[in-house]
C-alpha positions in Angstrom: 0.0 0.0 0.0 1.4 3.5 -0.9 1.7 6.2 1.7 -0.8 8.8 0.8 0.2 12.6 0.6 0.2 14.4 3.9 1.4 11.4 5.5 4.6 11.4 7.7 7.5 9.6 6.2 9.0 7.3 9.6 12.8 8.6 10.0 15.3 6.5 7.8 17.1 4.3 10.6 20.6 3.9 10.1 22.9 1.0 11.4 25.5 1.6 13.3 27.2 -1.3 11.1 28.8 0.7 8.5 31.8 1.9 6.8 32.3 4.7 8.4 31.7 3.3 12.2 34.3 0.5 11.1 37.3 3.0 10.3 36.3 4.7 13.2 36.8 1.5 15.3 39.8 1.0 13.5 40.9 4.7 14.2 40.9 3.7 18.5 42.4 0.3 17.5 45.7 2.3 15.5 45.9 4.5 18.8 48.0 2.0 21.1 50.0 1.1 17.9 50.7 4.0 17.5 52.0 4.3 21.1 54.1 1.3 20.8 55.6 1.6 17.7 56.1 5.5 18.8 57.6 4.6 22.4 59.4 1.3 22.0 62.1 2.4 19.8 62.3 6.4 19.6 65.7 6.5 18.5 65.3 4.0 15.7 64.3 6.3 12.1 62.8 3.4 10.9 60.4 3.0 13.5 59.7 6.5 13.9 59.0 6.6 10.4 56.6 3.9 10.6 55.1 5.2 13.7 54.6 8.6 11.7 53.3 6.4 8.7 50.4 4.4 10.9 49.7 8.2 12.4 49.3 10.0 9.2 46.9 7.1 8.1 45.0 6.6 11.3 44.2 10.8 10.7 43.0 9.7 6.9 40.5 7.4 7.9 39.3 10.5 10.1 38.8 13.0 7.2 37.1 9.4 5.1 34.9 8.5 7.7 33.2 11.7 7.9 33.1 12.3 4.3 31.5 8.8 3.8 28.9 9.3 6.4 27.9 12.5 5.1 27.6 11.5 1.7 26.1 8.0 2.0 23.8 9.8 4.9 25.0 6.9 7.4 25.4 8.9 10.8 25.0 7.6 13.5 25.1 8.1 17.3 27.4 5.9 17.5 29.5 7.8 15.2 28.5 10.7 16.6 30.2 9.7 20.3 33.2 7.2 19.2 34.2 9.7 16.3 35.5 12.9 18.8 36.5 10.1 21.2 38.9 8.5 18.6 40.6 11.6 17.6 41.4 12.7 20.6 42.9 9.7 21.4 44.9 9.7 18.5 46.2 13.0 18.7 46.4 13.0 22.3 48.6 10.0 22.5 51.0 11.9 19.9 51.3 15.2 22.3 52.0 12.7 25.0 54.3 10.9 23.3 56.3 13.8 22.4 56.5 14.8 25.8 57.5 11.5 27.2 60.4 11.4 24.6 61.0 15.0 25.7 60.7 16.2 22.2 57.7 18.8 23.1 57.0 20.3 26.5 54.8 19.2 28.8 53.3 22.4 29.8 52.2 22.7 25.4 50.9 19.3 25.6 48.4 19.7 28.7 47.5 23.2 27.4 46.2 21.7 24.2 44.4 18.2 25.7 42.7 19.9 28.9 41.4 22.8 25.7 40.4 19.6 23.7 38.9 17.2 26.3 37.3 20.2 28.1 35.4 21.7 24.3 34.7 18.1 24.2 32.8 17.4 27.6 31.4 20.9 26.6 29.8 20.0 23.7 27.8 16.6 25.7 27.1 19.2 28.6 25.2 21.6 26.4 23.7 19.4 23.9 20.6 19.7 25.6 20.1 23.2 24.4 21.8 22.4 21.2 24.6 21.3 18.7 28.1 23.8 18.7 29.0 23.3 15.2 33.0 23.0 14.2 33.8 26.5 12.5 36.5 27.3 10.3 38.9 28.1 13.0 37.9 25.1 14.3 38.7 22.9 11.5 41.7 25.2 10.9 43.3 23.8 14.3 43.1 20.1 13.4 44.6 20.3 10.4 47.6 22.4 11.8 47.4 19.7 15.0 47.9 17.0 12.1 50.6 18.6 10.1 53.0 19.5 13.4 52.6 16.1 15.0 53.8 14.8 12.0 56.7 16.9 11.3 57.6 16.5 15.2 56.7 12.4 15.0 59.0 12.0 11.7 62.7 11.9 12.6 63.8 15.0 11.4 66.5 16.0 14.0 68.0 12.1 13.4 68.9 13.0 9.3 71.0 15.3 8.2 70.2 17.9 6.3 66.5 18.1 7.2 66.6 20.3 10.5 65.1 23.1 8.7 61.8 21.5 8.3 62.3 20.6 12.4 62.2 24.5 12.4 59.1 24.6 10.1 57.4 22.2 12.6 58.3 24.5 15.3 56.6 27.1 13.6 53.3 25.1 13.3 53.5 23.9 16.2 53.1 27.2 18.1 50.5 28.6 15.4 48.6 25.4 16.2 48.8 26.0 20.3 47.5 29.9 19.6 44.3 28.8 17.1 43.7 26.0 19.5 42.9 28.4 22.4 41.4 31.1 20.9 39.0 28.8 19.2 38.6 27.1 22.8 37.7 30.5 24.0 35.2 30.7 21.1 33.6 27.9 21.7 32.9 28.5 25.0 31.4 31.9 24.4 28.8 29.7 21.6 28.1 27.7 24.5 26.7 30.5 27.0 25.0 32.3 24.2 23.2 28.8 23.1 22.3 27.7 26.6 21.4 31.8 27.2 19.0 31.6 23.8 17.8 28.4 25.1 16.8 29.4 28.4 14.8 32.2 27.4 13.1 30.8 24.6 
């Protein structure tokens, strides 16, 4: 029997068995092989190289797994709470292992996780009253997040010849400390203003 006009269409369900929630998975799954190939030999370049390699892909399947859900429409909760949750842990577990190897200071490495755990909780905290959307800024950070861990993770400082672009990783480094506070700061002030708007509405 065909649905008649007027009548309400029931909400496409979506399974959380998917593409996209699978390279997620496989995103929190890279994070503690990451750590170990990161950790267990820092001085070979080898396996800092292939540390850096199993990095730069575990932030691909980020940037694919979003693309696919959007396109194919496959979003999820699921995805929704796992994808933040996977990132962080990925890119958290690179600022920490820096530090440990005492290749990035500690004090640049809690700065950026409490800002990124903290806009995280944020966003679950205030969801109630609505959804803070990633700006521009926003997206801005992540990529220069991605592009000095890697430069920091490859083993720059161990070849000769390349310790200029250990200097070129220095600079992103600190533009990506600077964006990732002031769009922190930003997205607190969305936060009051959404859960003020919500309150008197």
């Amino acid at each position: 029997m065909s649905a008649t006009a007027g009548t309400p269409t029931a909400p496409r369900r979506v399974s959380s068995w998917n593409v996209p929630n699978a390279l997620t998975v496989l995103r929190l799954v890279m994070v503690p092989v990451f750590a170990w190939a990161l950790l267990a030999h820092p001085d070979s370049v080898g396996w800092r190289v292939a540390s850096t390699a199993i990095f730069v892909v575990a932030i691909l399947t980020d940037a694919l797994d979003g693309k696919l859900a959007r396109k194919y429409d496959l979003v999820t909760s699921f995805g929704k709470l796992a994808d933040p949750i996977a990132d962080k842990a990925l890119t958290g577990m690179a600022f920490i292992g820096l530090s440990v190897l005492g290749e990035l200071p500690w004090w640049i490495t809690i700065v950026i996780l409490v800002r990124e755990w903290g806009i995280t909780v944020l966003r679950f905290v205030v969801i109630r009253y609505g959804v803070i959307a990633a700006d521009r800024g926003g997206k801005l950070k992540t990529l220069l997040q991605a592009v000095a861990l890697t430069l920091f993770l490859l083993p720059l400082t161990m070849v000769a010849g390349l310790g200029w672009l250990h200097v070129v990783g220095w600079v992103v480094m600190v533009a990506a400390l600077v964006l990732t506070v002031l769009t922190g700061a930003n997205y607190v002030r969305s936060a009051l203003r959404l859960r003020r708007s919500a309150t008197r509405a």
